[in-house]
Structures are given as C-alpha cells and as structure tokens.
C-alpha positions, 0 to 999 in steps of 0.5 A: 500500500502507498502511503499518501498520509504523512512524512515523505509520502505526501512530499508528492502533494506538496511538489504538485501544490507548488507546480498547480500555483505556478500554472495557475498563477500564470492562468490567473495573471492571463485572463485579465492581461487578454481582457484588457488588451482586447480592450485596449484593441477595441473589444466590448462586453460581448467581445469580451465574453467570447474570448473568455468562452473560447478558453473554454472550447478546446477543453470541452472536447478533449476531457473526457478523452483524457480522462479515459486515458488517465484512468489507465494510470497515464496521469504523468505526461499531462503534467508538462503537455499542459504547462507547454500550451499554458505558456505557449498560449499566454505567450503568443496571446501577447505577441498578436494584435488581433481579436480573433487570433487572441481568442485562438490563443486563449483556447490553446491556454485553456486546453493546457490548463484542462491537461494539468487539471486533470493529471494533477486531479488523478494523482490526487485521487489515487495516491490518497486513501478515501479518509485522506481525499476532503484533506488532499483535494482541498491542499491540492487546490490551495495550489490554485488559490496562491496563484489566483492570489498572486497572478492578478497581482501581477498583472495589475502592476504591470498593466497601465493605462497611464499615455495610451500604454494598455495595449503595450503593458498588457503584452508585457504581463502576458509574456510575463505569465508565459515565464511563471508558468514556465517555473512549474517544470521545476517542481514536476519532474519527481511527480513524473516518476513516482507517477509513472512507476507506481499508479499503473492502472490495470486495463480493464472495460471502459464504464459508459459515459451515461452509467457514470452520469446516473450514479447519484451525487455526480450530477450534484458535484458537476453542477456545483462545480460548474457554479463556483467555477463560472463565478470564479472565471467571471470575476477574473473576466468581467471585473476589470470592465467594471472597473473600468466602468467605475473608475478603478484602476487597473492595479486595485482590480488586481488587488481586489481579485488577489484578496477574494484568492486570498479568502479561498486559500483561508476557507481551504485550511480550515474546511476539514474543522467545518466539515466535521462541525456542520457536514459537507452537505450543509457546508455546500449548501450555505456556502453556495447560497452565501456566495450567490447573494455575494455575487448579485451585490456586486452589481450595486455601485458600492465603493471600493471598501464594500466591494473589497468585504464583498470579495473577501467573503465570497472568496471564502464562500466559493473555496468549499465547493471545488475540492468537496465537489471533487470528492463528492464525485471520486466517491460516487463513481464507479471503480475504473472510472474516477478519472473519467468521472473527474473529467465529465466534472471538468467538463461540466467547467468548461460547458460553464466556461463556454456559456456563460461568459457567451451569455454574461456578453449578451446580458453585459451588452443588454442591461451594463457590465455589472449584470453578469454578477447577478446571472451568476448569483441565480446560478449558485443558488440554483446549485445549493437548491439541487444541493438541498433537494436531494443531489447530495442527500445519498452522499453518506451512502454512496461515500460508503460504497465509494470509500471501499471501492478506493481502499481497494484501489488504493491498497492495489497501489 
C-alpha cells in the first residue's frame, strides 16, 4: 500500500501544490492581461465574453478523452503537455494584435490548463486513501488559490493605462505569465516518476459515459462545480470592465481579485474543522447560497471598501465547493472510472466556461457590465437548491460504497 498520509509520502502533494500555483498563477495573471488588451484593441462586453468562452472550447472536447486515458494510470505526461500550451498560449496571446487570433490563443491556454487539471486531479485521487481525499483535494487546490492570489497581482502592476500604454503593458504581463508558468517544470519532474512507476492502472472495460452520469451525487458535484467555477472565471473576466466602468484602476482590480484568492486559500485550511462541525452537505449548501447573494451585490455601485468585504467573503464562500465537489464525485463513481468521472466534472467547467461568459456578453451588452454578477448569483443558488433537494442527500451512502471501492484501489497501489 502507498502511503499518501504523512512524512515523505505526501512530499508528492506538496511538489504538485507548488507546480498547480505556478500554472495557475500564470492562468490567473492571463485572463485579465487578454481582457484588457482586447480592450485596449477595441473589444466590448460581448467581445469580451467570447474570448473568455473560447478558453473554454478546446477543453470541452478533449476531457473526457483524457480522462479515459488517465484512468489507465497515464496521469504523468499531462503534467508538462499542459504547462507547454499554458505558456505557449499566454505567450503568443501577447505577441498578436488581433481579436480573433487572441481568442485562438486563449483556447490553446485553456486546453493546457484542462491537461494539468486533470493529471494533477488523478494523482490526487489515487495516491490518497478515501479518509485522506476532503484533506488532499482541498491542499491540492490551495495550489490554485496562491496563484489566483498572486497572478492578478501581477498583472495589475504591470498593466497601465497611464499615455495610451494598455495595449503595450498588457503584452508585457502576458509574456510575463508565459515565464511563471514556465517555473512549474521545476517542481514536476519527481511527480513524473513516482507517477509513472507506481499508479499503473490495470486495463480493464471502459464504464459508459451515461452509467457514470446516473450514479447519484455526480450530477450534484458537476453542477456545483460548474457554479463556483463560472463565478470564479467571471470575476477574473468581467471585473476589470467594471472597473473600468467605475473608475478603478487597473492595479486595485488586481488587488481586489488577489484578496477574494486570498479568502479561498483561508476557507481551504480550515474546511476539514467545518466539515466535521456542520457536514459537507450543509457546508455546500450555505456556502453556495452565501456566495450567490455575494455575487448579485456586486452589481450595486458600492465603493471600493464594500466591494473589497464583498470579495473577501465570497472568496471564502466559493473555496468549499471545488475540492468537496471533487470528492463528492471520486466517491460516487464507479471503480475504473474516477478519472473519467473527474473529467465529465471538468467538463461540466468548461460547458460553464463556454456559456456563460457567451451569455454574461449578451446580458453585459443588454442591461451594463455589472449584470453578469447577478446571472451568476441565480446560478449558485440554483446549485445549493439541487444541493438541498436531494443531489447530495445519498452522499453518506454512496461515500460508503465509494470509500471501499478506493481502499481497494488504493491498497492495489
């Protein structure tokens, strides 16, 4: 049996933490970079929300395919595959000047952020026994939260509006991303081996799409997933244009969206303590309903204060639902197709990714760019009301037969 719970063995958590903060530091320091160069070519809301849907297209299609693959313990190779199409997306979106080509560029981004994800989310899932995964899952993803922190940081300081420099500065911050997600190769070399050599998989029949979809508490997980992560994607998209809108500089915008990172990272170290106080279902619940009341207040025209408060608590509110989302379908799903499951997860995010910031154009261009907010408001709580109406409720059950079927596969490796 592996161990994956203390000392040395969770060494490999710690490298692929490190790894998934740089790729996605470099992810988070990009999506604002594009929007603001877009603007600074001419773009509108509705611009805008295509080229934030096209880094979604590429990922759309290829998920569950990878994921099938990973199922067979070829998780490694996705690691560097994804890094190389993160950095060469950010790269090339900086060095075009035109719209369309910045969008083209932005799906070879997104795609190699799905190729990271999905690895990184099988190695979690195998090399962690059933009582380790809320634990694993949400240290994994704390990798994510660093680098939202840091990436609009970063790309907030180097953007300038000040003589006409947009066009030119947010070039400079996305070539900048294209280096830091370079950085991750360093920590993701040692995660090749151990995967490689010890998380084999035997070949066996692949389970049917539709069979793993039935299994309750998938559907629930993909839809939750899909919520927090369009709310998080939107918030990285469209508050630059209502900064704009209300006259927050560029830099503040980075600020606020590195302190709504910041409250994640604060909600996923101390989420096991709230998980054995009140549950993962309850937890769930109120946080997607929190959260979906957070993100329709940001459509008022609050000052700066409120919004940064705002920020922080939906931060903190949308730091549960994606590591228990991940859970939540590792466990419900059939034994040889968690990976695959965990794909149709992130399948779910990038059918969010697609349209909703395609719709959040449409309502931007209508009613304001503020009014994306309150889409994603009903969104969230749309998912807590699934949550509540039963989606979840098997979820003791289900864990149950999920945690034997884990422990066997994880005593098999």
């Amino acid at each position: 049996m592996r161990d994956g719970s203390s000392g040395p063995g969770r060494a490999w958590l710690l490298r692929l933490v490190i790894a998934f903060g740089f790729a996605q530091a470099a992810v988070s320091m990009a999506r604002p970079a594009v929007s603001y160069r877009a603007l600074s070519l001419g773009a509108d809301e509705r611009a805008i929300g295509v080229i934030a849907g096209v880094y979604a297209l590429l990922p759309l299609f290829a998920a569950v395919p990878l994921g099938r693959r990973t199922d067979h313990g070829r998780c490694a190779p996705l690691l560097p595959f994804g890094v190389v199409l993160i950095a060469g997306g950010c790269a090339l979106s900086g060095a075009v000047n035109s719209l369309a080509a910045m969008a083209a560029w932005s799906g070879v981004m997104g795609l190699g952020h799905l190729c990271f994800v999905i690895g990184a989310q099988s190695i979690v899932a195998r090399q962690s026994a059933p009582a380790e995964q809320d634990r694993n899952f949400g240290h994994f993803t704390i990798g994510a939260s660093l680098g939202q922190l840091i990436g609009p940081i970063a790309a907030g300081l180097l953007i300038s509006e000040q003589d006409g420099a947009m066009a030119r500065t947010s070039a400079l911050a996305l070539i900048a991303a294209a280096a830091v997600a370079a950085v991750a190769f360093t920590s993701l070399w040692r995660i090749e081996h151990r995967t490689a050599t010890g998380t084999r998989t035997e070949q066996g029949s692949k389970v049917p799409v539709h069979r793993i979809l039935r299994t309750r508490g998938v559907p629930a997980g993909i839809l939750i997933s899909l919520a927090v992560l369009s709310a998080t994607d939107i918030l990285t998209a469209y508050l630059p244009v209502v900064g704009e809108h209300r006259g927050i500089a560029p830099a503040t915008i980075g600020l606020l969206l590195s302190l709504r990172a910041a409250a994640t990272i604060a909600c996923r170290l101390v989420m096991t303590p709230m998980i054995r106080l009140i549950g993962r279902t309850a937890l769930l619940v109120t946080t997607c309903l929190l959260g979906g009341l957070l993100c329709a207040g940001i459509a008022l025209p609050v000052p700066v204060w409120a919004l940064a408060l705002m920020l922080a608590l939906l931060g903190f509110c949308l730091g549960v639902g994606q590591p228990l989302s991940m859970t939540t379908v590792v466990q419900a799903a059939p034994e040889g197709a968690r990976s695959t499951a965990l794909a149709l997860r992130l399948t779910g995010n990038r059918l969010g990714q697609v349209a909703t910031p395609a719709s959040a154009g449409l309502v931007a261009g209508v009613a304001g760019a503020a009014a994306p907010f309150l889409m994603l408001g009903a969104l969230l709580v749309a998912a807590a009301g699934l949550a509540t109406r039963g989606g979840l409720r098997s979820q003791s059950t289900t864990g149950v037969r999920g945690s034997k079927s884990a422990t066997k596969d994880h005593a098999r490796h």
